[in-house]
C-alpha positions as CSV (number, residue, x, y, z in Angstrom):
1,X,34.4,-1.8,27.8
2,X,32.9,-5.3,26.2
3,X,33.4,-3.9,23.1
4,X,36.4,-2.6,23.2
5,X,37.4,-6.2,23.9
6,X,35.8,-7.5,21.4
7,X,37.8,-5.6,18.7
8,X,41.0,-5.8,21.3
9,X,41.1,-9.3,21.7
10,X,40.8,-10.2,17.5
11,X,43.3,-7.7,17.3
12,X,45.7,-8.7,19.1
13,X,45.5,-12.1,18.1
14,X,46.1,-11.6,14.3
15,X,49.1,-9.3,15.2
16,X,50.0,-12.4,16.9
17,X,49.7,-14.4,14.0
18,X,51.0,-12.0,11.8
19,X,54.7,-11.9,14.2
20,X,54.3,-15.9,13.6
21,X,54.4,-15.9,10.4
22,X,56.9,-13.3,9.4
23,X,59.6,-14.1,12.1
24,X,59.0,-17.8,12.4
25,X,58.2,-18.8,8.9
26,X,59.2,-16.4,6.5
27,X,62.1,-14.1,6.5
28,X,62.8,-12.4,3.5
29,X,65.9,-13.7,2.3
30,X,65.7,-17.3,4.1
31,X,64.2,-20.6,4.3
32,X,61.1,-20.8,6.3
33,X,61.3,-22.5,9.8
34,X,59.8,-25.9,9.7
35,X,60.1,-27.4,13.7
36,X,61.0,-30.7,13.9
37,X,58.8,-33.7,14.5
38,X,60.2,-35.8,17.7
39,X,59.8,-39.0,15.7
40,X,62.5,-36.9,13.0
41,X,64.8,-36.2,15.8
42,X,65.2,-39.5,17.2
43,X,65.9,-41.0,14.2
44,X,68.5,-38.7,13.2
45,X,69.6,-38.8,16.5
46,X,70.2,-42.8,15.9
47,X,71.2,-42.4,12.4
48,X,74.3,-40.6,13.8
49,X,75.4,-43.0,15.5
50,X,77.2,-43.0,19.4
51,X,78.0,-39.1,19.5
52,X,79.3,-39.0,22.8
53,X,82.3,-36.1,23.1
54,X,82.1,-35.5,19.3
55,X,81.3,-31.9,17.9
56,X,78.5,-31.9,16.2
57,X,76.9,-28.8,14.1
58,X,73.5,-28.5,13.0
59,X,72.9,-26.0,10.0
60,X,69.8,-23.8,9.9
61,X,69.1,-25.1,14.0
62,X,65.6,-23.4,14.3
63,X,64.6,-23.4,17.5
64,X,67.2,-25.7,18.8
65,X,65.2,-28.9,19.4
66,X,68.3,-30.9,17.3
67,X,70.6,-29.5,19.2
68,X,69.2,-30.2,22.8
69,X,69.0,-34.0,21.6
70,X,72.3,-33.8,20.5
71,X,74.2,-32.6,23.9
72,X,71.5,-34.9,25.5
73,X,73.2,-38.1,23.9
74,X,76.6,-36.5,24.8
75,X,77.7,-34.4,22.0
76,X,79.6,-31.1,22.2
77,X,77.1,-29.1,19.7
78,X,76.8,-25.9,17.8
79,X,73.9,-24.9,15.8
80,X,73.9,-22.1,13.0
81,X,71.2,-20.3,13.0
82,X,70.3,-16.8,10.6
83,X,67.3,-15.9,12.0
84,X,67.4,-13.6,15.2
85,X,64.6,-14.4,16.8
86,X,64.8,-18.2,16.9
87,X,68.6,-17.9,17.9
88,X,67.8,-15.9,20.8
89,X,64.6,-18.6,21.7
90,X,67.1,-21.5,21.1
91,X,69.2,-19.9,23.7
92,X,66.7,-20.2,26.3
93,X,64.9,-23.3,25.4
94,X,68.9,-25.1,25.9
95,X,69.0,-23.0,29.0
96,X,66.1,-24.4,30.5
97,X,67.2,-27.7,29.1
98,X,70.7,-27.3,31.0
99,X,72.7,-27.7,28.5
100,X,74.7,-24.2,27.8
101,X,77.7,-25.8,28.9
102,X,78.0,-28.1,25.7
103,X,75.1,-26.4,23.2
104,X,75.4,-23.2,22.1
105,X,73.4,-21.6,18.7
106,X,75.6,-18.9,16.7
107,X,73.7,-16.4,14.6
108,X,75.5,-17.5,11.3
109,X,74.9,-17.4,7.9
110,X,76.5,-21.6,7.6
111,X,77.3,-20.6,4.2
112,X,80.2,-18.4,5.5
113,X,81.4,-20.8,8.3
114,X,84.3,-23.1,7.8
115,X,82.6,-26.4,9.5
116,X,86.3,-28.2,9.0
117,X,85.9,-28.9,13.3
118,X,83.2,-30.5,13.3
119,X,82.8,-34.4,13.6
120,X,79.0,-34.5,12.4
121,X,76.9,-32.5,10.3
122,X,73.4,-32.5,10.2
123,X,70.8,-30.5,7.8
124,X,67.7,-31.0,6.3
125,X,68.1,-30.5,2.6
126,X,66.9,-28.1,0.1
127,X,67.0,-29.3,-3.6
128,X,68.3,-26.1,-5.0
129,X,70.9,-25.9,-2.2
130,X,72.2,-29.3,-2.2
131,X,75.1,-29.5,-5.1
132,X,76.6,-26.4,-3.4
133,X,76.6,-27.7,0.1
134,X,78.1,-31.2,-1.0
135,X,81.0,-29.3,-2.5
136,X,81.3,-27.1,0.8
137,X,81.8,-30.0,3.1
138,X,83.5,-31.9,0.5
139,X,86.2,-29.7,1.1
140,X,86.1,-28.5,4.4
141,X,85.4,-31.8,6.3
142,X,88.4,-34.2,7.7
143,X,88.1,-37.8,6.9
144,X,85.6,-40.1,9.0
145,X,83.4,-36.7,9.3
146,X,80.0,-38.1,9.0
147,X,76.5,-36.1,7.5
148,X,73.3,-36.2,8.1
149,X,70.9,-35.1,5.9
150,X,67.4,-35.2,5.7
151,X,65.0,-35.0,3.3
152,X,67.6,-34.9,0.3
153,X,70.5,-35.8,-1.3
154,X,73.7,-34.7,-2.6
155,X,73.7,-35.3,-6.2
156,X,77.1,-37.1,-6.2
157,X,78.2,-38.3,-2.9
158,X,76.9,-41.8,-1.8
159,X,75.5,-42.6,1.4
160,X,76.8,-44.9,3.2
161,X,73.4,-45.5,4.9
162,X,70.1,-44.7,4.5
163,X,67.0,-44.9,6.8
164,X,63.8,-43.6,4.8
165,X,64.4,-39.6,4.3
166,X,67.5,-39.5,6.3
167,X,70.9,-40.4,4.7
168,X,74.0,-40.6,6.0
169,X,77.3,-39.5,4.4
170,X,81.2,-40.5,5.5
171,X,84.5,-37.9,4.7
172,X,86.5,-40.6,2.5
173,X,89.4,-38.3,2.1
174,X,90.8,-34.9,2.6
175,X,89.4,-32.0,0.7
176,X,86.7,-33.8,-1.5
C-alpha cells in the first residue's frame, strides 16, 4: 500500500500541474493567464478614477480579481472572459465575494463584443494587439469613455494620464 502511494501521490500531483498549466496558462489559441498582483489592482483601481454606478468592462478578466475590486468601489462591471474554466471560477470567487448582483463574467471572445455601453475599459496590453484594439474602442466608445490600459500603449492615442505601466485614455469624440 506504501508504495502504491508513493507512485499515486507524484502522480497525481503532476496531473495536477499539467491541468495548471494547460487550462490556466496556456490555451491553444489565447493569451496565457497572468493573475493580477494586488498592488496592480489598486492602482488601476485609482487610476480609474470615482467609478461609483458606472459600467465598467474588463477585457480578458481572468479569474475575476479586477472585477471584484471594481463592484467593490461601486461599479456596475462585466468582465469578458474566453477561457471556460476561469469564467466559470470567476463566477464563484464574485459569488463568495457577494457581488453577483453588479459583476458578472461573460464567456466572450471581446473581439466580437460591441463595448459602445460601457463607461470604462480596462486591459492589460499586448503589443501585437494593441493598434487593432485602439481602432475598436475608437469607434465604439461614446465620448468621456475612459481606458485603462496596462502594460502598453496604443500607438496613436494619447493618454491623458499616466502612472508607471498604467495609462489612462479619454473618448474625445464620437466614433474615433
Amino acid at each position: 500500500m506504501a508504495i502504491v502511494l508513493e507512485i499515486l501521490i507524484p502522480l497525481a500531483a503532476l496531473a495536477v500541474c499539467i491541468f495548471y498549466f494547460v487550462v490556466f496558462v496556456f490555451l491553444p489559441g489565447h493569451l496565457p493567464f497572468v493573475p493580477s498582483k494586488r498592488r496592480s489592482v489598486a492602482a488601476i483601481i485609482a487610476a480609474a478614477g470615482d467609478i461609483t454606478g458606472k459600467r465598467v468592462l474588463d477585457l480578458g478578466s481572468g479569474d475575476g480579481r479586477i472585477v471584484i475590486a471594481c463592484a467593490r468601489a461601486g461599479a456596475y462591471v462585466t468582465g469578458y472572459e474566453i477561457n471556460p474554466v476561469l469564467v466559470w471560477y470567476a463566477h464563484r470567487r464574485i459569488a463568495r465575494a457577494g457581488f453577483s448582483d453588479r459583476a458578472v463574467i461573460r464567456r466572450a471572445d471581446f473581439w466580437k463584443q460591441d463595448m459602445s455601453g460601457f463607461d470604462i475599459i480596462i486591459f492589460y496590453g499586448v503589443v501585437y494587439a494593441m493598434p487593432r484594439l485602439e481602432k475598436k474602442l475608437r469607434f465604439e466608445l461614446h465620448p468621456g469613455a475612459r481606458v485603462i490600459a496596462s502594460h502598453c500603449a496604443f500607438p496613436t492615442w494619447k493618454p491623458v494620464a499616466q502612472n508607471g505601466m498604467i495609462s489612462v485614455y479619454e473618448q474625445d469624440h464620437p466614433y474615433g
